[in-house]
C-alpha positions as CSV (number, residue, x, y, z in Angstrom):
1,X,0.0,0.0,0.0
2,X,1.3,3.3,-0.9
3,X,-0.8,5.4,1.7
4,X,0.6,6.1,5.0
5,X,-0.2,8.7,7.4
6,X,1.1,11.5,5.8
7,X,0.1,11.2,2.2
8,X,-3.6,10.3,3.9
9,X,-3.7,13.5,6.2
10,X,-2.3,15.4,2.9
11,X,-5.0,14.3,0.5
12,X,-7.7,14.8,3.1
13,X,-6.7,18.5,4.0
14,X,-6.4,18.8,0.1
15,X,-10.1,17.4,-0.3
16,X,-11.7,19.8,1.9
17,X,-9.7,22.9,1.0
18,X,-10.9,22.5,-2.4
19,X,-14.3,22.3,-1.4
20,X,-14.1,25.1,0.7
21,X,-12.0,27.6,-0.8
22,X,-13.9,29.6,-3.6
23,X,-12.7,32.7,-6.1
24,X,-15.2,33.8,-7.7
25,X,-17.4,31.1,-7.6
26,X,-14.8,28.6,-9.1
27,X,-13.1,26.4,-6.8
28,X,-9.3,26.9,-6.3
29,X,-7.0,24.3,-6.4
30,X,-4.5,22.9,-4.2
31,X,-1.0,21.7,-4.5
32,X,0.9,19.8,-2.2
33,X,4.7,21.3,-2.0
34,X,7.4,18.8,-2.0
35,X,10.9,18.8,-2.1
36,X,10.7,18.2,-5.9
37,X,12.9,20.8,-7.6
38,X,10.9,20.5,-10.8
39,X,8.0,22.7,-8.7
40,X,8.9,25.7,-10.1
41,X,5.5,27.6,-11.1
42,X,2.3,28.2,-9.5
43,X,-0.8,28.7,-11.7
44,X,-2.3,32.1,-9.7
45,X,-5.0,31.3,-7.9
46,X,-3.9,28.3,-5.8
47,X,-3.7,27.3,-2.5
48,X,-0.2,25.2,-1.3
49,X,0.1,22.2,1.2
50,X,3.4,21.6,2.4
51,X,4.3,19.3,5.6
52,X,7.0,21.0,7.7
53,X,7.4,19.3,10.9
54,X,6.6,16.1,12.8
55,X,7.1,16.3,16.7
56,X,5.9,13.6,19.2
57,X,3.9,14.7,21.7
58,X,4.4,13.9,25.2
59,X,1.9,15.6,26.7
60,X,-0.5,13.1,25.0
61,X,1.1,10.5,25.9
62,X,-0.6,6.8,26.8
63,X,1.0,4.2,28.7
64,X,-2.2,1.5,28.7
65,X,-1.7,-1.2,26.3
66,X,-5.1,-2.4,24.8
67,X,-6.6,-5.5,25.6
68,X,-9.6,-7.2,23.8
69,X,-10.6,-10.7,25.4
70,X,-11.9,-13.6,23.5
71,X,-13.4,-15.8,26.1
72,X,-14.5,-18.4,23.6
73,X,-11.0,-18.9,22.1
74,X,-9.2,-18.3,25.7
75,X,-6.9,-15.5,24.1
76,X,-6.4,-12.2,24.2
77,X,-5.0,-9.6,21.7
78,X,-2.7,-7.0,23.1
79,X,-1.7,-3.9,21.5
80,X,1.3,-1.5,22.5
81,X,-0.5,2.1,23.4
82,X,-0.3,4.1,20.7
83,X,1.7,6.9,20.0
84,X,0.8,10.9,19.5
85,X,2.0,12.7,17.1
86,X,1.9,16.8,15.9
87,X,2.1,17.0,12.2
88,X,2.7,20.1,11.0
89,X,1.4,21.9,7.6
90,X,1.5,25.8,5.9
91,X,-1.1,26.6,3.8
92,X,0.3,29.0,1.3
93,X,-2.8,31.0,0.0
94,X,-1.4,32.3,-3.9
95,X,-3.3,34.9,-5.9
96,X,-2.6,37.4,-8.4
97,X,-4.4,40.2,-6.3
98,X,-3.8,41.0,-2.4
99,X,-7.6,41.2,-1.9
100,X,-7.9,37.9,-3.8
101,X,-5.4,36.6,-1.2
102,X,-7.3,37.9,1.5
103,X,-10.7,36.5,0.4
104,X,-9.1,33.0,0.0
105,X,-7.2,33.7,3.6
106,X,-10.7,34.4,5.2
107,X,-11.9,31.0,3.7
108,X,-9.2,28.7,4.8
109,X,-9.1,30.1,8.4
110,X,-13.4,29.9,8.5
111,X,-12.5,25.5,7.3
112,X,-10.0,25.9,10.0
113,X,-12.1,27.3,12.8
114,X,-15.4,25.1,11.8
115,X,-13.3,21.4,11.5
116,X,-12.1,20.8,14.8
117,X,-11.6,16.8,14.0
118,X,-11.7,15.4,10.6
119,X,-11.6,11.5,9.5
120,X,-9.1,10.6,6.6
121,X,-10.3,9.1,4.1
122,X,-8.1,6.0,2.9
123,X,-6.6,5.0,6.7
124,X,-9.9,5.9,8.5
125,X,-7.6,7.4,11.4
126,X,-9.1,10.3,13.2
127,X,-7.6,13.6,13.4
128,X,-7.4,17.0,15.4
129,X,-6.7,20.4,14.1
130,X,-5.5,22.3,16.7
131,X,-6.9,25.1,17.7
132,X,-3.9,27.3,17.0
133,X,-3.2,28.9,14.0
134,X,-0.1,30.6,13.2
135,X,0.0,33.5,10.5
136,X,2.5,34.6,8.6
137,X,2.9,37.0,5.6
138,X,6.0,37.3,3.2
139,X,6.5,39.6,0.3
140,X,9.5,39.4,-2.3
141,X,9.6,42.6,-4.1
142,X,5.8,42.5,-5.4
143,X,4.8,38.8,-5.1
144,X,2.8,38.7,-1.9
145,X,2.7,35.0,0.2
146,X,0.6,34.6,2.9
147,X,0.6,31.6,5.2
148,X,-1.4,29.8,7.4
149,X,0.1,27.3,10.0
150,X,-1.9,24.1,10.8
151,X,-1.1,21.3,13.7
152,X,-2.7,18.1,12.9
153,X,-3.0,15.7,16.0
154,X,-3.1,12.6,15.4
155,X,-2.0,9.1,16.7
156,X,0.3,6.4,15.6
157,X,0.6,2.4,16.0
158,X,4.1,1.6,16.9
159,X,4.4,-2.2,16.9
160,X,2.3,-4.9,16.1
161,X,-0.5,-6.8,18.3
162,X,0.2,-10.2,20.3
163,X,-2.1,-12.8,20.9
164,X,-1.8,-14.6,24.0
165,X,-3.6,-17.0,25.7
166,X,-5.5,-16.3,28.4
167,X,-5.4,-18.5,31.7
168,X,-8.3,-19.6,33.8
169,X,-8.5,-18.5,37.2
170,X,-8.4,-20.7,39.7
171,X,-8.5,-20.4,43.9
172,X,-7.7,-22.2,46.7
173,X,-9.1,-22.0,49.9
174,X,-7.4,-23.4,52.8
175,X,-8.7,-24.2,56.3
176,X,-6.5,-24.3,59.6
177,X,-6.5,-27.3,60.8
């Protein structure tokens, strides 16, 4: 399978940007930024989606392994606790015109502000935007960049699940004699 978490999160971002973010009545599109040196040119209007930092989070953190019983079959599956992760995008909002920009700017934060959780589509894995957006506005002689920040939360499997049998309980009781 080619999808993984990243590529997932990416294309579901992607998906609801494009439905969301409007110019004129015509949908803008987006394009995810790699490290490709080929991606030279943007056709104006666009929107950019460009990963730019993965960081663990500890805060989130979740020691409990998780257990499902099958009393039937006397086993049980474990699974290690999963692992949280911050993913990190920028949103480059592109457009000919700074009030285009701005109009397109308004429309990504509004997505932003109304999607506090979203489900991706090919893994199924439930996601958080966080609440925080970061801003950030950069102009090279006349070509105007805007950027908008995103923190995806999300969680990871580290390792694979065990099956192990499960053992009957048994007691003793003991009298004094």
């Amino acid at each position: 399978m080619d999808e993984n978490v990243f590529t997932d999160i990416e294309a579901t971002l992607k998906a609801a940007l494009e439905a969301r973010v409007k110019l004129g009545g015509q949908g803008v599109p987006v394009r995810i930024v790699t490290p490709d040196p080929d991606f030279v040119e943007l056709e104006l209007p666009c929107l950019t989606l460009e990963l730019t930092d993965v960081r663990r989070d500890p805060a989130r953190k979740d020691n409990d392994r998780r257990v499902e019983k099958d009393i039937e079959a006397m086993e049980a599956t474990v699974r290690p606790p999963t692992e949280p992760y911050d993913i990190h995008f920028a949103v480059g909002v592109h457009a000919e015109a700074t009030r285009d920009g701005r109009l397109m700017l308004e429309q990504v934060l509004c997505l932003l502000a109304e999607q506090p959780a979203m489900t991706t589509a090919v893994l199924g894995r439930e996601a958080y935007l966080a609440p925080d957006v970061s801003f950030r506005e950069l102009s090279k002689g006349r070509e105007l960049f805007q950027s908008v920040g995103v923190v995806v939360k999300t969680r990871l499997e580290p390792g694979e699940a065990v099956t192990v049998p499960l053992a009957a309980e048994h007691r003793v009781a003991a009298k004094e004699v």
